[in-house]
C-alpha positions as CSV (number, residue, x, y, z in Angstrom):
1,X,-6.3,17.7,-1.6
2,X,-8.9,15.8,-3.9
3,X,-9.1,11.8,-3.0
4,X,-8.1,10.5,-6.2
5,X,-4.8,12.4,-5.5
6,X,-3.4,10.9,-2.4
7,X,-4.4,7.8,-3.6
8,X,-2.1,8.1,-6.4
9,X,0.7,9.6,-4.1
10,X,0.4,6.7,-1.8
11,X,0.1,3.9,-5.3
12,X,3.6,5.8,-6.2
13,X,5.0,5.4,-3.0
14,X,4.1,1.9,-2.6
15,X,5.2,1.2,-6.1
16,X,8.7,2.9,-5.5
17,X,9.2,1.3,-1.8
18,X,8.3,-2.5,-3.9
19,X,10.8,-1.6,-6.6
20,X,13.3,-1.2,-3.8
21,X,12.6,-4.4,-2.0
22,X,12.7,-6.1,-4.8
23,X,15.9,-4.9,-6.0
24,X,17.7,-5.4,-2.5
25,X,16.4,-9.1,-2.4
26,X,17.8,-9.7,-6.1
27,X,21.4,-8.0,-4.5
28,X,21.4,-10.0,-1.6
29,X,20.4,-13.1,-3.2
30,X,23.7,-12.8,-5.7
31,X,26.2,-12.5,-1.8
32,X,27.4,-15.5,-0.1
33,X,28.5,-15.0,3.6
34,X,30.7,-17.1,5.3
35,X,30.3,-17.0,9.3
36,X,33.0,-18.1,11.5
37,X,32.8,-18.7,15.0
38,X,36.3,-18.8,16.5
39,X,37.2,-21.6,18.3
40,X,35.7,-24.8,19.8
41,X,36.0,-28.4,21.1
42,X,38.8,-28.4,23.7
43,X,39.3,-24.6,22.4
44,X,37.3,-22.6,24.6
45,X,39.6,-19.4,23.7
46,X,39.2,-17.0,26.8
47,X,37.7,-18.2,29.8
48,X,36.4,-15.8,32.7
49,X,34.4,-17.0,35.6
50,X,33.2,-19.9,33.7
51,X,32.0,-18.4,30.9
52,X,33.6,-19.7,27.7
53,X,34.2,-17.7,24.5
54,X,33.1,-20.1,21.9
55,X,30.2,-21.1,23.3
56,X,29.7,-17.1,22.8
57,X,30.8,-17.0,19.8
58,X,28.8,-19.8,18.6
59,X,25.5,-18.3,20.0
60,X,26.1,-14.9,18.1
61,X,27.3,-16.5,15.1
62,X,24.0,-18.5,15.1
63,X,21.4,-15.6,14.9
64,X,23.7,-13.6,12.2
65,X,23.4,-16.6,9.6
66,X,19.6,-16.7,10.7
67,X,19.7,-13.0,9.9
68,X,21.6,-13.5,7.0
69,X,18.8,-16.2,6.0
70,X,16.1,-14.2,6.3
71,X,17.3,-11.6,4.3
72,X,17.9,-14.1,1.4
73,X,21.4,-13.7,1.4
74,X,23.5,-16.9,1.2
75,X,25.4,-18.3,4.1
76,X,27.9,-20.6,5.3
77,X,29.0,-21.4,8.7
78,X,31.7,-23.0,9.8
79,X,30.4,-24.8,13.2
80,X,27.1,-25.2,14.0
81,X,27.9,-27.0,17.7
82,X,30.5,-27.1,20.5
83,X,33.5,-29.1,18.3
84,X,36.7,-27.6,16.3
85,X,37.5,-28.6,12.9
86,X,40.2,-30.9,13.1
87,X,40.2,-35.0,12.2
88,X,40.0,-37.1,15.5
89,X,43.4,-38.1,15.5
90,X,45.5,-34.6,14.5
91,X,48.8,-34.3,16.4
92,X,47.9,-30.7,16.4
93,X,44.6,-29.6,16.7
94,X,44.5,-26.2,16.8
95,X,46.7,-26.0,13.3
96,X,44.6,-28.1,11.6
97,X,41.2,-26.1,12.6
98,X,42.7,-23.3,11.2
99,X,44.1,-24.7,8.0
100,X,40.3,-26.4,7.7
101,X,38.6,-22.7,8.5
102,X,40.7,-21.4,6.1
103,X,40.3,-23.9,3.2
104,X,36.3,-23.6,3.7
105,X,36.7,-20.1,3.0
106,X,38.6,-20.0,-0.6
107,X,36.4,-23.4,-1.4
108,X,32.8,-21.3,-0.6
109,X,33.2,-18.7,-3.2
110,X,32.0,-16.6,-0.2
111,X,32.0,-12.7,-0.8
112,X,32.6,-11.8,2.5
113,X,33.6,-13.7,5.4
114,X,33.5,-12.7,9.3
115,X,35.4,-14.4,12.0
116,X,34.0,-14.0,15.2
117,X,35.7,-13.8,18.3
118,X,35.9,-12.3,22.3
119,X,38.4,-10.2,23.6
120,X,40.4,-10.2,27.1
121,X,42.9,-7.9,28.5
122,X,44.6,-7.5,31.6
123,X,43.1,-3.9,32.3
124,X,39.7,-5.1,33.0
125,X,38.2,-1.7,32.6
126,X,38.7,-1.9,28.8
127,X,35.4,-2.9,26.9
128,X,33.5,-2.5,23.7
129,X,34.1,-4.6,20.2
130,X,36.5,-4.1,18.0
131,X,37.3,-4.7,14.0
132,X,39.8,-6.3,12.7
133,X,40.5,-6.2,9.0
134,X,42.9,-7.3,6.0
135,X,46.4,-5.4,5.7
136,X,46.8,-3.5,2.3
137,X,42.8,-4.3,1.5
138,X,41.4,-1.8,0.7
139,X,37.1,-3.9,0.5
140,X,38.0,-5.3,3.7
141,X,38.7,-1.7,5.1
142,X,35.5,0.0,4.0
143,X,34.1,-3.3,5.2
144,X,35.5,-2.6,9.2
145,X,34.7,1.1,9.0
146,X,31.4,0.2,8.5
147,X,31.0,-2.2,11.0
148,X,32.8,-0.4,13.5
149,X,30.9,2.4,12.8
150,X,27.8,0.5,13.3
151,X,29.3,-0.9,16.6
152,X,30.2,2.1,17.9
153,X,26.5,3.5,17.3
154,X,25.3,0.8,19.5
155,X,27.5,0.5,22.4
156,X,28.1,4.7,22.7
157,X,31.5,4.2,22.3
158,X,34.6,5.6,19.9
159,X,36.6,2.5,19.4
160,X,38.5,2.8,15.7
161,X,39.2,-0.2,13.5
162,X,42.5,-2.0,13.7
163,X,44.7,-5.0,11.4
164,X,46.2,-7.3,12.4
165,X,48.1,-10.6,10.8
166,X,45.3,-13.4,11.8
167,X,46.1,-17.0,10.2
168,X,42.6,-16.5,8.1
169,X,44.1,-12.8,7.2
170,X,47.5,-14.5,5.3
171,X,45.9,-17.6,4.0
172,X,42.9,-17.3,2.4
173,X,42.4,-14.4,-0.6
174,X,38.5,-13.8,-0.1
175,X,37.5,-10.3,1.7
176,X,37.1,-10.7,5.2
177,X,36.7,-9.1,8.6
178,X,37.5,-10.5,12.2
179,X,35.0,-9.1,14.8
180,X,36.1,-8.9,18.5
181,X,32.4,-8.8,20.1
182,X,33.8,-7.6,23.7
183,X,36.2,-8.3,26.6
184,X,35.2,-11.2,28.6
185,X,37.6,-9.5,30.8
186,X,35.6,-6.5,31.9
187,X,32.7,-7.9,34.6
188,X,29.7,-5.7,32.9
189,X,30.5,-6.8,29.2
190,X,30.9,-10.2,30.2
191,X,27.5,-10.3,31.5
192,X,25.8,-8.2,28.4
193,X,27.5,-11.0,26.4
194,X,25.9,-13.7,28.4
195,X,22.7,-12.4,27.7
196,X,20.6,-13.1,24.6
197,X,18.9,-10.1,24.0
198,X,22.5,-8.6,23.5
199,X,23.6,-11.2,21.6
200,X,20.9,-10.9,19.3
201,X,21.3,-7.3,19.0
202,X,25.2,-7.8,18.2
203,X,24.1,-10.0,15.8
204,X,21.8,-7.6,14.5
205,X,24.4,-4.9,14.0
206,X,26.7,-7.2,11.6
207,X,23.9,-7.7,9.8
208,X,23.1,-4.3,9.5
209,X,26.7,-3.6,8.0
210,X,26.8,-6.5,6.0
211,X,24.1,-4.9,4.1
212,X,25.3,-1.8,4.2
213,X,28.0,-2.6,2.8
214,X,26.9,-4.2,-0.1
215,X,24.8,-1.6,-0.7
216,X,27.6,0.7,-1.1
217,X,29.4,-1.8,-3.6
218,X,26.4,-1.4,-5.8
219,X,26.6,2.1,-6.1
């Protein structure tokens, strides 16, 4: 094969591999993402050995919205440090954080939104993340099978996605997913989610089907 020919192969390639970079930072530049680490302030959600979910949950959602950043997708998040949502005063703190998560959500215009959470259970050999997604939505569906898909890729395991009735499920009408990222109740998964290498590659993962995602949507 002459010179001048691969050259021109590889000037095709390079123009077509462009195109498509281009055209995936256009997309992703149109999508808002709302991130929402669960809990907070005096809500720690589970606590095992000391280790506290929303600190957890904090730490992951901080590298997906840097993900989500880099990738010149929009973002939102909904803490950015160890405190819950509610005024200083509210009789009821946790019912006010929630009404406050959920009010951020319809006011961002957001796309897609993903609550993110740790699991506990009282078998402690049960393990692995889990999706949770929108009853009778059919976006927020395709939008669990893909994560838990992508999950399931990573951790080896066969876990299937799940819905539940979550406060940010019944009051807020954007498309939205609640991510279970493991069981602080099962010793080894508590320590991979103390770790942050795992953390980051959790994080990695929802990004990874938050793109995918899209992708499919634009199809």
């Amino acid at each position: 094969m002459s010179i001048k020919i691969i050259w021109f192969i590889f000037f095709v390639i390079s123009f077509v591999s462009c195109k498509s970079n281009d055209e995936l930072v256009f997309l992703n530049q149109e999508k808002l993402i709302f991130i929402d680490p669960g809990h907070g302030g005096k809500d720690h959600g589970c606590v095992f050995d000391n280790v506290y979910e929303d600190s957890i949950n904090l730490k992951i959602a901080s590298y997906l919205y840097e993900e989500i950043i880099i990738h010149h997708f929009m973002g939102y998040i909904s803490r950015s440090d160890n405190y819950d949502l509610a005024s200083l005063y509210a009789k009821n703190r946790k019912n006010e954080d929630l009404k406050k998560r959920a009010k951020f959500i319809e006011q961002s215009h957001c796309d897609v939104f993903i609550s993110l959470h740790l699991n506990s259970y009282p078998n402690a050999s049960i393990h692995g993340p889990m999706v949770y997604y929108k009853k009778e939505n059919e976006l927020s569906k395709k939008f669990a099978s893909i994560l838990q898909s992508n999950l399931n890729e990573f951790t080896k395991l066969d876990k299937i996605i799940h819905t539940s009735d979550f406060y940010l499920f019944r009051n807020t009408s954007k498309t939205g997913v609640l991510v279970e990222c493991g069981f602080l109740s099962n010793h080894e998964e508590r320590k991979k989610l103390m770790n942050e290498e795992y953390q980051k590659n959790i994080a990695h993962v929802i990004y990874q089907s938050i793109e995918n995602y899209f992708l499919l949507e634009a199809i």
